[in-house]
C-alpha positions in Angstrom: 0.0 0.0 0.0 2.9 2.4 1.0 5.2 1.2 -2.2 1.5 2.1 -4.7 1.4 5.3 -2.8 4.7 6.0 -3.4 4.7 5.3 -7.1 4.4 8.0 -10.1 1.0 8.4 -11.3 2.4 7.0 -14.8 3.9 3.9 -13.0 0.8 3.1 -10.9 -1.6 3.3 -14.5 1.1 1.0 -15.9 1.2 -1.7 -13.0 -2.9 -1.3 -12.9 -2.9 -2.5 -16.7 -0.3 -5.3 -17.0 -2.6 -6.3 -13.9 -6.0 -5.9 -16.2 -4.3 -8.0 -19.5 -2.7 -10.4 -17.2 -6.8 -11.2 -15.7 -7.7 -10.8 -18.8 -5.3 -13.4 -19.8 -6.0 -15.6 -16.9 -9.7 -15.5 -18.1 -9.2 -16.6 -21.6 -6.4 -19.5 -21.2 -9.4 -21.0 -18.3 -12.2 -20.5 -20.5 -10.2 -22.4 -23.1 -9.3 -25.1 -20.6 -12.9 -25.6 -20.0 -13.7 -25.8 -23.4 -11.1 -28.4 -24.3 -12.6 -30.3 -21.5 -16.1 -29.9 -22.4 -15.2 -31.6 -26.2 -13.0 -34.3 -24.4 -16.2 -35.7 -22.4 -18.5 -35.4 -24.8 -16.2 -37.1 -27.3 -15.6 -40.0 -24.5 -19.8 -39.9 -23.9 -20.2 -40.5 -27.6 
């Protein structure tokens, strides 16, 4: 909390946006997980 406070304006919106793509990220690559799941069971159903 102290090291954000200390931080440039600049540097903070920077950190708060590699933190947004990284979720973002995050997000994607389990959504694709649980697709690739989804098509393996059904595949082993049928």
């Amino acid at each position: 909390s102290a090291l954000i406070r200390g931080l440039d304006s600049d540097e903070n919106r920077v950190t708060l946006t590699e933190l947004r793509f990284s979720w973002v990220d995050l997000m994607i690559g389990l959504l694709g997980a649980l697709m690739i799941a989804l098509v393996i069971v059904i595949q082993k159903i049928y």
